[in-house]
N, CA, C and O atoms as CSV, one atom per row, in Angstrom:
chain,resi,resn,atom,element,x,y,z
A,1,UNK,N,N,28.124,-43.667,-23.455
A,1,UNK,CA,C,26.687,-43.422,-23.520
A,1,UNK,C,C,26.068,-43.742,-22.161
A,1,UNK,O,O,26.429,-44.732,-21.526
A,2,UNK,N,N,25.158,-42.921,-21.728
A,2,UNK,CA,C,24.685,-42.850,-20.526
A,2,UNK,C,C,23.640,-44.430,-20.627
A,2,UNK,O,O,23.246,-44.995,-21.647
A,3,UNK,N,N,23.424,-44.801,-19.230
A,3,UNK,CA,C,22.902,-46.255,-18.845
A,3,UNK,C,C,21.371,-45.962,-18.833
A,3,UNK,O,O,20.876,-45.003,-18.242
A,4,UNK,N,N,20.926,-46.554,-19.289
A,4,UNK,CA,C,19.050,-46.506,-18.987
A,4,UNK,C,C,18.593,-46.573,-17.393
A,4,UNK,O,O,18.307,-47.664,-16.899
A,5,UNK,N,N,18.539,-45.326,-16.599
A,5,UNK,CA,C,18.095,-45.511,-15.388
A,5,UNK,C,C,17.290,-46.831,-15.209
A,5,UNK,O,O,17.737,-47.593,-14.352
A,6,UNK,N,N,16.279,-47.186,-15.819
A,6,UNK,CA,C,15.244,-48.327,-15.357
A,6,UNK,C,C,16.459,-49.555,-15.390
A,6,UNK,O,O,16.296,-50.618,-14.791
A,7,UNK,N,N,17.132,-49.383,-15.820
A,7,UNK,CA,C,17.930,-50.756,-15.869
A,7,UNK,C,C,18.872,-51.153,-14.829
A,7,UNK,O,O,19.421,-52.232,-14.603
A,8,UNK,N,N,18.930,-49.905,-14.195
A,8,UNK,CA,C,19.743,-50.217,-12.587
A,8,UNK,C,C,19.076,-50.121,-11.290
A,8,UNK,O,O,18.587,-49.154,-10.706
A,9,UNK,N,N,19.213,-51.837,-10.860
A,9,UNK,CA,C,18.457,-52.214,-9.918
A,9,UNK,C,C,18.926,-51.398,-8.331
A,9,UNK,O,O,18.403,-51.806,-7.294
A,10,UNK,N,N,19.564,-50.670,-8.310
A,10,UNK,CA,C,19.431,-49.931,-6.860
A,10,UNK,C,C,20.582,-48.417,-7.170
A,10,UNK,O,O,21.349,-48.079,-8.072
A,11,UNK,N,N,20.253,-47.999,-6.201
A,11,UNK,CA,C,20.934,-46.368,-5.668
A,11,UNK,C,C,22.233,-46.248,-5.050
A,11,UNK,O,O,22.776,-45.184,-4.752
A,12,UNK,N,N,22.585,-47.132,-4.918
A,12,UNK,CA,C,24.408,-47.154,-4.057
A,12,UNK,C,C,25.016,-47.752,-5.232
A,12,UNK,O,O,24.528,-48.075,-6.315
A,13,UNK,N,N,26.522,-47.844,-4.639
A,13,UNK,CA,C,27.379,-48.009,-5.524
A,13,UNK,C,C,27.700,-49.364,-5.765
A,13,UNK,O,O,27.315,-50.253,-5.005
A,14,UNK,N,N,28.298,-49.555,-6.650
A,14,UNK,CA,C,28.081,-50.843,-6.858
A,14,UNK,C,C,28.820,-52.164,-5.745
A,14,UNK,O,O,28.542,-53.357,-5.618
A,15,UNK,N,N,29.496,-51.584,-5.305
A,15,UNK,CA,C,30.330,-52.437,-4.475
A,15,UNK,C,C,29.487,-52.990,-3.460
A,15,UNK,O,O,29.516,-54.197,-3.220
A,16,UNK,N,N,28.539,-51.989,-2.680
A,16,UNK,CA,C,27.800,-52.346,-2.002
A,16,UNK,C,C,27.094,-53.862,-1.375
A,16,UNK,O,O,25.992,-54.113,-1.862
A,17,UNK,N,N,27.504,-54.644,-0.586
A,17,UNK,CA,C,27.355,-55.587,-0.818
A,17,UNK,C,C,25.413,-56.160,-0.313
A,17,UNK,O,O,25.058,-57.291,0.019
A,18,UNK,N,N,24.618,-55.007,-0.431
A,18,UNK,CA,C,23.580,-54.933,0.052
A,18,UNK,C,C,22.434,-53.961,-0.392
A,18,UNK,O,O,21.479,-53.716,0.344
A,19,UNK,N,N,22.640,-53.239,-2.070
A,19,UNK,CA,C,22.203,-52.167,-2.265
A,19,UNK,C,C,20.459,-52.327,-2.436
A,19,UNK,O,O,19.826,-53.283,-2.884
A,20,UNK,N,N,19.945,-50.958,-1.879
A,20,UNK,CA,C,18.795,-51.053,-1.774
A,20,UNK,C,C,18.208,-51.394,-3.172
A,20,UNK,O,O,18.830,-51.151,-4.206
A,21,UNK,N,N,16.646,-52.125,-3.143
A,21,UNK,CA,C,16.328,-52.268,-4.548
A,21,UNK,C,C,15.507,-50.754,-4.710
A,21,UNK,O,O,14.997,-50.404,-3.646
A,22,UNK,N,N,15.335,-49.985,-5.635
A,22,UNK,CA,C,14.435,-48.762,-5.873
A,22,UNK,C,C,13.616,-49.253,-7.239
A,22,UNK,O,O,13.860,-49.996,-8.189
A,23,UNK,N,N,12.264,-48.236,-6.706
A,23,UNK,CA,C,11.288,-48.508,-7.995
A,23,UNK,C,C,11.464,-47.668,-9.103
A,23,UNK,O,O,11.904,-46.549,-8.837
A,24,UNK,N,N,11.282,-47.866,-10.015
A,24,UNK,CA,C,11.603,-47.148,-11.517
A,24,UNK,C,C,11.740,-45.667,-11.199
A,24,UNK,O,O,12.735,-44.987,-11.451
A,25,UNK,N,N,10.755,-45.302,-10.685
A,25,UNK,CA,C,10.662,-43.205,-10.430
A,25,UNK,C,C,11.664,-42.918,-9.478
A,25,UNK,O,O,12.005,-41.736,-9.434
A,26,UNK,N,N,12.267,-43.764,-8.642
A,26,UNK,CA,C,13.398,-43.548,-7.920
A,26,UNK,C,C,14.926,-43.503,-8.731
A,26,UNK,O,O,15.758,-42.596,-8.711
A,27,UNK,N,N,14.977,-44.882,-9.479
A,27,UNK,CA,C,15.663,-44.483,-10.507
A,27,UNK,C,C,16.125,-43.757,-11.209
A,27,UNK,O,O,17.265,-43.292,-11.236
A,28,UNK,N,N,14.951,-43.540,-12.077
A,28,UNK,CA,C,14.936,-42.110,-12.741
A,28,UNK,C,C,15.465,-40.929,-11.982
A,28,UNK,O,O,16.076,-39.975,-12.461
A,29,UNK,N,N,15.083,-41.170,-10.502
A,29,UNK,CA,C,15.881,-39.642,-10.214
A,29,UNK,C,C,17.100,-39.652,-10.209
A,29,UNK,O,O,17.794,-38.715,-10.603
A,30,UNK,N,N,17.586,-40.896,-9.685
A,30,UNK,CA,C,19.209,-40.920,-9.404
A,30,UNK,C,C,19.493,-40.981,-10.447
A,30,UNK,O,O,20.545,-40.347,-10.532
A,31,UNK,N,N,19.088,-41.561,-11.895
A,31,UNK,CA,C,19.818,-41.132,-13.124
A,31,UNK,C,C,19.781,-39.950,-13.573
A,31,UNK,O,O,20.409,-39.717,-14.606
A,32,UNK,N,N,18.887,-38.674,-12.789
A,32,UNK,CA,C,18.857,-37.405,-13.271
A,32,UNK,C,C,19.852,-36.450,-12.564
A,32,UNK,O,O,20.234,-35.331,-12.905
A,33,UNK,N,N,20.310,-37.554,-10.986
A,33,UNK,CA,C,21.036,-36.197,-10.405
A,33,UNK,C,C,22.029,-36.785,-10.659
A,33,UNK,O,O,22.960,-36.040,-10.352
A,34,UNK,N,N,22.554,-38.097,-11.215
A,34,UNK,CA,C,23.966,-37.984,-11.231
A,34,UNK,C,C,24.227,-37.387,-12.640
A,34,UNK,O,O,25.427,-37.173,-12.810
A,35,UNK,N,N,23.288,-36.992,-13.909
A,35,UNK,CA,C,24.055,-36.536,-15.067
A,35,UNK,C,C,23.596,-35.074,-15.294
A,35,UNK,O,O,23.215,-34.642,-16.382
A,36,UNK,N,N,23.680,-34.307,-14.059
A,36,UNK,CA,C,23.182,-33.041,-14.258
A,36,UNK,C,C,23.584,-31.978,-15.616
A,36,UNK,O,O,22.878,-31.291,-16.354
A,37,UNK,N,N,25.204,-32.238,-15.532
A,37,UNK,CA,C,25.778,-31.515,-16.943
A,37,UNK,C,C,27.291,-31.269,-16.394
A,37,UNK,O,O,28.217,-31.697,-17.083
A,38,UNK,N,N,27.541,-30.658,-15.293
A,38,UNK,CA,C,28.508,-30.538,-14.221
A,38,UNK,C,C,29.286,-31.718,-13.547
A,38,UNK,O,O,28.578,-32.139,-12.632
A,39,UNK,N,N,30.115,-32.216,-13.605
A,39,UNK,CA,C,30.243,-33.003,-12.126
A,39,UNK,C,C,30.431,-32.210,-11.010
A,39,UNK,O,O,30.073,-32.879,-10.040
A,40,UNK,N,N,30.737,-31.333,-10.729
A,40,UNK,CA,C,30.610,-30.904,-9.480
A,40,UNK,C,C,28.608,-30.833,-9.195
A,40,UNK,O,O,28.191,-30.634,-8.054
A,41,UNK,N,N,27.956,-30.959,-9.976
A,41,UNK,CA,C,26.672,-30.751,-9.614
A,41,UNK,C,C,26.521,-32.630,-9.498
A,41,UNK,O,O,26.120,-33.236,-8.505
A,42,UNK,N,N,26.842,-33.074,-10.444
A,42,UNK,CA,C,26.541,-34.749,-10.469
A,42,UNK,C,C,27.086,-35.291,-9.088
A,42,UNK,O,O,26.363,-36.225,-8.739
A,43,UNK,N,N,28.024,-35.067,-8.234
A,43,UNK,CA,C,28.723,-35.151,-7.405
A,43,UNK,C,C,27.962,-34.724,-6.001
A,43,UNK,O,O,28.113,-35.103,-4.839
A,44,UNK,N,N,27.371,-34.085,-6.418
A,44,UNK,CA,C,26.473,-32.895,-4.630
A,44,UNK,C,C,25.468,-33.740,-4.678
A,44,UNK,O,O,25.326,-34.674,-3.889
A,45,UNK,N,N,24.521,-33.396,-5.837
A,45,UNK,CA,C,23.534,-33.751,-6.230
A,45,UNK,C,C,23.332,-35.440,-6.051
A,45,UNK,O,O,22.587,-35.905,-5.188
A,46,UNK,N,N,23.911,-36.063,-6.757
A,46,UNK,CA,C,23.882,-37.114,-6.871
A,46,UNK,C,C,24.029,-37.911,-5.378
A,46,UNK,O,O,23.288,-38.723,-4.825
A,47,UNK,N,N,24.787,-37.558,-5.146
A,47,UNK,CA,C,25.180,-38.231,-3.433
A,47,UNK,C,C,23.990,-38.128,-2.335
A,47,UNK,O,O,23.679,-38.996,-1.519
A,48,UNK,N,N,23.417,-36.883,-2.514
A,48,UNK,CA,C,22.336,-36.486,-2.079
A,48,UNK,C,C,21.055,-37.531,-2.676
A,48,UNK,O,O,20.272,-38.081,-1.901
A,49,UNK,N,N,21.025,-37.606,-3.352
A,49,UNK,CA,C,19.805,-38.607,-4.048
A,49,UNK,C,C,20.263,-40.159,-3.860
A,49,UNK,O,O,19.329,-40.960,-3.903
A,50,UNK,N,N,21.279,-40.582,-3.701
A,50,UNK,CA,C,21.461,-41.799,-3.544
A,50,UNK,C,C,21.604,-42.219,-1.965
A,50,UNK,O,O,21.572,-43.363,-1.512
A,51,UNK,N,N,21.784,-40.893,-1.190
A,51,UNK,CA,C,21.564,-41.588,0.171
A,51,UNK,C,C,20.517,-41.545,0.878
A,51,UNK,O,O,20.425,-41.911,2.050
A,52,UNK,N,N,19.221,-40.851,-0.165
A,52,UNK,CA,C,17.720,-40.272,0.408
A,52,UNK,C,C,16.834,-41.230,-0.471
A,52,UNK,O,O,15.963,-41.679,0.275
A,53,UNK,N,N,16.718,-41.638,-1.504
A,53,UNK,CA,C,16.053,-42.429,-2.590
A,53,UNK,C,C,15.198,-42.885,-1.933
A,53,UNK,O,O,14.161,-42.259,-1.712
A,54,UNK,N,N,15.449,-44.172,-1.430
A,54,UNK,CA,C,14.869,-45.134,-0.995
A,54,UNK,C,C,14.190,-44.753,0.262
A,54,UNK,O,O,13.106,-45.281,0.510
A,55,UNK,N,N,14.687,-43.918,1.061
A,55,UNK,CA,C,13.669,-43.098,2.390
A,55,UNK,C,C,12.152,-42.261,2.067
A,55,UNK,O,O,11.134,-42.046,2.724
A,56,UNK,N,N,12.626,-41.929,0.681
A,56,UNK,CA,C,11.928,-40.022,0.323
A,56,UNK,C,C,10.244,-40.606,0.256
A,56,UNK,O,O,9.863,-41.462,-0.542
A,57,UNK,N,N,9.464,-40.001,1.173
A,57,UNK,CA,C,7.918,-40.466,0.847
A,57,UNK,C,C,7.273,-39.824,-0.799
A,57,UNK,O,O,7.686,-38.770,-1.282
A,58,UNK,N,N,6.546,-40.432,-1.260
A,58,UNK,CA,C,5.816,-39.819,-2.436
A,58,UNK,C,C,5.732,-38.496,-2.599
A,58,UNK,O,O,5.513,-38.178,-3.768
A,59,UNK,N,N,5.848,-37.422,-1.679
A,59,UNK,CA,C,5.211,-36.405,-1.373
A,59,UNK,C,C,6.982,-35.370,-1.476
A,59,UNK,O,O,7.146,-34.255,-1.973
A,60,UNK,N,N,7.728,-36.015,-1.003
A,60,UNK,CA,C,9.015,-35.978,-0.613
A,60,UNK,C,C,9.785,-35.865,-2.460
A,60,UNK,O,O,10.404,-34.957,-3.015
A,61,UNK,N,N,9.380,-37.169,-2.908
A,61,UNK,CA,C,9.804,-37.473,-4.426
A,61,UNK,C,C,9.170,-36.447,-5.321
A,61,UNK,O,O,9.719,-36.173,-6.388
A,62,UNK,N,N,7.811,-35.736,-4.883
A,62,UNK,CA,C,7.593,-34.397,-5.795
A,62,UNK,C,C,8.142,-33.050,-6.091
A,62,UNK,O,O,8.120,-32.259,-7.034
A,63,UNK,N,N,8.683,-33.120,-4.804
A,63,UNK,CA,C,9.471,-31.605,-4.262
A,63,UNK,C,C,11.026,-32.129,-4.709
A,63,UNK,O,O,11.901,-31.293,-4.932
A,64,UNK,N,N,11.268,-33.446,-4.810
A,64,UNK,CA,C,12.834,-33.579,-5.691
A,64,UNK,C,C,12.609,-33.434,-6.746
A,64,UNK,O,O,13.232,-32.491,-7.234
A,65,UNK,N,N,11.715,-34.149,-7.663
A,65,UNK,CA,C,11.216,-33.681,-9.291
A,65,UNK,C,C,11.686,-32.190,-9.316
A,65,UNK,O,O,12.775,-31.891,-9.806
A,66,UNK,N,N,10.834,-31.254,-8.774
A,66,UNK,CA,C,10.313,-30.013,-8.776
A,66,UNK,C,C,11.838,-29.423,-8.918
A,66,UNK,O,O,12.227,-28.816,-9.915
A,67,UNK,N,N,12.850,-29.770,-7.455
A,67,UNK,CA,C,13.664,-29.102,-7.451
A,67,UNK,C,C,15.358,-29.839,-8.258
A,67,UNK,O,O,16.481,-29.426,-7.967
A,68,UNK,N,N,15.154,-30.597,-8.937
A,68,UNK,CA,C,16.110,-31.165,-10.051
A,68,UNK,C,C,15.593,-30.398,-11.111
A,68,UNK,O,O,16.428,-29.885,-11.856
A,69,UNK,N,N,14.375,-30.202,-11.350
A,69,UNK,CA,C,14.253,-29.345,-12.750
A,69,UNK,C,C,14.468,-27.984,-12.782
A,69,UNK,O,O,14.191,-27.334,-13.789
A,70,UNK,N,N,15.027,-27.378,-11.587
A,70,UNK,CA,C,15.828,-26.114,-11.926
A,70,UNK,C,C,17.395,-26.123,-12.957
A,70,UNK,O,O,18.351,-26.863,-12.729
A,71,UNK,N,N,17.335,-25.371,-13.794
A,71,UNK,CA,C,18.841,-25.028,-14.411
A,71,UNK,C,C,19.924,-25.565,-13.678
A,71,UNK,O,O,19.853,-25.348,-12.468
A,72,UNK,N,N,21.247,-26.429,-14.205
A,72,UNK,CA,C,21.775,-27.126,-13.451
A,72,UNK,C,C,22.600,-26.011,-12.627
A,72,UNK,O,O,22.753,-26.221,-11.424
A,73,UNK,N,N,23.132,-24.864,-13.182
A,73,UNK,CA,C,23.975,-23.963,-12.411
A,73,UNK,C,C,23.716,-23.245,-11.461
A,73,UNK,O,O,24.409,-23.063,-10.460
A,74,UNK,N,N,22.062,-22.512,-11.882
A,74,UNK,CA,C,21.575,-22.002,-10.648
A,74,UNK,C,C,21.553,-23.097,-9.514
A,74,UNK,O,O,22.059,-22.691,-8.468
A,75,UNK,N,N,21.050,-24.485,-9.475
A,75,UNK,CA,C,21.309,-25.301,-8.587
A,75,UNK,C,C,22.306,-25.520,-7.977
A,75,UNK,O,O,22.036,-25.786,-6.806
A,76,UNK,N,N,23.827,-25.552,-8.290
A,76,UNK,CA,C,24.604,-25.290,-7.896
A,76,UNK,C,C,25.101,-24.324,-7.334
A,76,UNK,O,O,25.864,-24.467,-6.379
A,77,UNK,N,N,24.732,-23.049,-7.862
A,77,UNK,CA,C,25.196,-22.011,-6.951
A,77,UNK,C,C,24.691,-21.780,-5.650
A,77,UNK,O,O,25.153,-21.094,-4.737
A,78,UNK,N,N,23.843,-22.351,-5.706
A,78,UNK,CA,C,22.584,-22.293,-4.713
A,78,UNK,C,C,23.394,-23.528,-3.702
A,78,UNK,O,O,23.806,-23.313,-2.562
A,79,UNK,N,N,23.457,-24.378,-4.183
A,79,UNK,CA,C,23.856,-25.699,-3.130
A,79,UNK,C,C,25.706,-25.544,-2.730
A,79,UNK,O,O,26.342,-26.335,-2.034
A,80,UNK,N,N,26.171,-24.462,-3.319
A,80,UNK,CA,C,27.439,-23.984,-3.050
A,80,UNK,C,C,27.404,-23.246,-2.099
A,80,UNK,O,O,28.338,-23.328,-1.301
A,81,UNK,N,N,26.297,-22.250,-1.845
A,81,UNK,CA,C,26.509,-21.291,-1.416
A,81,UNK,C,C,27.089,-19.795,-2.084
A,81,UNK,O,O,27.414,-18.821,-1.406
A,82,UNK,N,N,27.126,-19.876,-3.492
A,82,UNK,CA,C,28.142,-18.843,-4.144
A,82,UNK,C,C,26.494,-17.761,-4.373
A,82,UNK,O,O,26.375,-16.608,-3.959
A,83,UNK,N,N,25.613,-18.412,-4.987
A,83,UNK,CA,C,24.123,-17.505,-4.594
A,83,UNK,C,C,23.266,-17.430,-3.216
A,83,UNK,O,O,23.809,-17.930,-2.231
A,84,UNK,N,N,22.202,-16.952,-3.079
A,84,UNK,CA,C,21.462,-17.055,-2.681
A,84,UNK,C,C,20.243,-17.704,-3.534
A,84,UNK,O,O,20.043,-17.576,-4.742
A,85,UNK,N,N,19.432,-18.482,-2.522
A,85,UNK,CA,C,18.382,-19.007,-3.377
A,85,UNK,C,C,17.143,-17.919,-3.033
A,85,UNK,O,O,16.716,-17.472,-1.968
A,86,UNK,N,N,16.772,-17.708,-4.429
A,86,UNK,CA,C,15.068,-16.609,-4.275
A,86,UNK,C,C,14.349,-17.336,-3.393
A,86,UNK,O,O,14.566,-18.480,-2.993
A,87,UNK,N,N,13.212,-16.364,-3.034
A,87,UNK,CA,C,12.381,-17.197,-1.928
A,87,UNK,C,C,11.408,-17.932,-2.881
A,87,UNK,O,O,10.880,-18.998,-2.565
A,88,UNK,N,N,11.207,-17.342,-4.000
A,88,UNK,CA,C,10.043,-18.231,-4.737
A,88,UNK,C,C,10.658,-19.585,-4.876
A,88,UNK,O,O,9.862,-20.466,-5.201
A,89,UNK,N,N,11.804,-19.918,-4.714
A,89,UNK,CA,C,12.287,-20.922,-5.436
A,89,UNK,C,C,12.608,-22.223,-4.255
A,89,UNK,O,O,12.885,-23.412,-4.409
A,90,UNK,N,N,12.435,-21.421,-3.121
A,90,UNK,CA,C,12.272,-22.314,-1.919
A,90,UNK,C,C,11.492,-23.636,-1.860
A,90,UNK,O,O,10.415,-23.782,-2.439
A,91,UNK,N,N,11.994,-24.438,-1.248
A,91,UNK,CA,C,11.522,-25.678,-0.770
A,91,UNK,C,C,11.852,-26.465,0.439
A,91,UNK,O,O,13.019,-26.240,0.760
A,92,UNK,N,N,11.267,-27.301,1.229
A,92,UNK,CA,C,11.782,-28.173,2.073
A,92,UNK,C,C,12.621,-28.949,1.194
A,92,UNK,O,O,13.774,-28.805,1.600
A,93,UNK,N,N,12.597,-29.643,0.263
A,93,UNK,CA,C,13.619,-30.621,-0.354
A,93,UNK,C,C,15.085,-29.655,-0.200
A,93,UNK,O,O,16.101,-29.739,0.489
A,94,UNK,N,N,14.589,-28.746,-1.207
A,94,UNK,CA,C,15.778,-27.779,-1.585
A,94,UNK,C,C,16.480,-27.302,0.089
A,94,UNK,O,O,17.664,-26.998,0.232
A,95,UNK,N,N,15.869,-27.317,0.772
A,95,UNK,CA,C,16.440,-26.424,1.988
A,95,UNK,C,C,17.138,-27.571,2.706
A,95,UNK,O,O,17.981,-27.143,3.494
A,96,UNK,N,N,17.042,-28.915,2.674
A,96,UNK,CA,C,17.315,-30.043,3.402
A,96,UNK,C,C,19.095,-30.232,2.302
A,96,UNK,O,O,20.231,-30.214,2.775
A,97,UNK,N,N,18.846,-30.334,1.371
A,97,UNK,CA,C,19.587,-30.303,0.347
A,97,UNK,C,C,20.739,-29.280,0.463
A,97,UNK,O,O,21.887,-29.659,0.228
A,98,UNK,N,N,20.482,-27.984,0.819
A,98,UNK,CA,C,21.245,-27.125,1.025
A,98,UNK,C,C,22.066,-27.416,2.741
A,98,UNK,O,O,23.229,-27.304,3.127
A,99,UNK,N,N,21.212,-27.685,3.191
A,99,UNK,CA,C,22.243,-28.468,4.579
A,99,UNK,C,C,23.061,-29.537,4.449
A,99,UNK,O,O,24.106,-29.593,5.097
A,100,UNK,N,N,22.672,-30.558,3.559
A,100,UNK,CA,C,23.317,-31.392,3.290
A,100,UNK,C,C,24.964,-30.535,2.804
A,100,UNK,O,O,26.051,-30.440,3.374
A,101,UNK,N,N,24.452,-30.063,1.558
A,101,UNK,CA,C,25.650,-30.018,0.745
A,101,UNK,C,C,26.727,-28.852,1.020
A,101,UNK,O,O,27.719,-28.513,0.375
A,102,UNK,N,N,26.138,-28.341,2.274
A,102,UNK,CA,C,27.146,-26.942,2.498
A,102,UNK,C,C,28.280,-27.276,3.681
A,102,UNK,O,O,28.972,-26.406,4.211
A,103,UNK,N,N,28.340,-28.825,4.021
A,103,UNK,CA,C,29.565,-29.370,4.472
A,103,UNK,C,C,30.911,-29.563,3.428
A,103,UNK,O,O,30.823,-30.086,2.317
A,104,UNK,N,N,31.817,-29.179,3.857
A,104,UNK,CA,C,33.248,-29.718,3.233
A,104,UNK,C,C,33.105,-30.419,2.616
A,104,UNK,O,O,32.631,-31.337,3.285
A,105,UNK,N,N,33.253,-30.966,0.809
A,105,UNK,CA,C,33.872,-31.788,0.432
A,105,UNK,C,C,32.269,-33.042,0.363
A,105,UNK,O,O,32.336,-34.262,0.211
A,106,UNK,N,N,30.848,-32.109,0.552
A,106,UNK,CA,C,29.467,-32.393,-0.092
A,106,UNK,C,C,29.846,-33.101,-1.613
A,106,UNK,O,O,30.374,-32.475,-2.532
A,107,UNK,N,N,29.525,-34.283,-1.656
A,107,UNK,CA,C,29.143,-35.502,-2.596
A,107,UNK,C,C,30.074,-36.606,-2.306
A,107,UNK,O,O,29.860,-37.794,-2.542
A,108,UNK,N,N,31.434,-35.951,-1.616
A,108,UNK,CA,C,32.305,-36.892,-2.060
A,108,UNK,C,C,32.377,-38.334,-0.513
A,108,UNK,O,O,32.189,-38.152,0.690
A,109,UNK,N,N,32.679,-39.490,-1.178
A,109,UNK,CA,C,32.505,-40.630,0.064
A,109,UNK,C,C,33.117,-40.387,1.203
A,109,UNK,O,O,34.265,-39.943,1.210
A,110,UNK,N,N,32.460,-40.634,2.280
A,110,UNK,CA,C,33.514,-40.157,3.502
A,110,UNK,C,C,34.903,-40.583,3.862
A,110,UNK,O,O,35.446,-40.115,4.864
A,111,UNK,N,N,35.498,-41.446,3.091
A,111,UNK,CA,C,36.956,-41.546,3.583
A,111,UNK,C,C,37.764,-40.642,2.435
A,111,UNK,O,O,38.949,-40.369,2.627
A,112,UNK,N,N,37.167,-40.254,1.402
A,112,UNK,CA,C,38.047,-39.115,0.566
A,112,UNK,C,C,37.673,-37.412,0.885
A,112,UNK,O,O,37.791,-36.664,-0.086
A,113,UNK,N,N,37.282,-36.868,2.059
A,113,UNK,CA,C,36.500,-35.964,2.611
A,113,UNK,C,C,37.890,-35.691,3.738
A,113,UNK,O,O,38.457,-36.545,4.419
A,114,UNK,N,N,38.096,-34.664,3.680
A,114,UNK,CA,C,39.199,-33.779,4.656
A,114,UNK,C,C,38.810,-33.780,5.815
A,114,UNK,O,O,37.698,-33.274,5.958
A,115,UNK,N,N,39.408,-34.245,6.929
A,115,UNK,CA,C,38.834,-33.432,8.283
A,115,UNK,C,C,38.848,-32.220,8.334
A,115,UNK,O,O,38.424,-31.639,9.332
């Protein structure tokens, strides 16, 4: 059974010997991108939200809302590269997101990542 976002006090992993603290709506997001439906989406997604959380201004955190509540697959295809994203569906989040994740081996920690 999935964990009550509000109940986890930060965005990195647990090992971390320093993890940032995040406020509840930050939370909530990282509990939304890591259980998208996919792991390959929980995996892009998620990595992406846990290394931006704690940076993202208010304004920043609307345009992630906005663009997590697309369909989890179209999101993925989109952050794969296997679609194109419509222009209506554009965003700075989404477009930052799509740079992120269109490197090799996008979500996964950098020492399990291929040169």
């Amino acid at each position: 059974m999935p964990q009550d976002p509000d109940a986890s006090p930060s965005a990195s992993d647990p090992t971390d010997p320093d993890p940032p603290v995040l406020d509840a709506r930050r939370r909530r997001l990282l509990f939304r991108a890591h259980h998208r439906g996919t792991k390959e989406a929980d995996l892009m997604i998620g990595a992406f939200v846990r290394r931006w959380a704690a940076e993202l201004t208010e304004a920043e955190l609307d345009d992630l809302e906005a663009t997590l509540d697309f369909p989890d697959v179209e999101l993925s295809d989109w952050l794969t590269g296997r679609r194109p994203v419509p222009e209506d569906c554009r965003s700075p989040m989404l477009e930052r997101m799509l740079v992120e994740c269109a490197g090799l081996g996008a979500g996964l920690p950098p020492e399990l990542r291929r040169p």
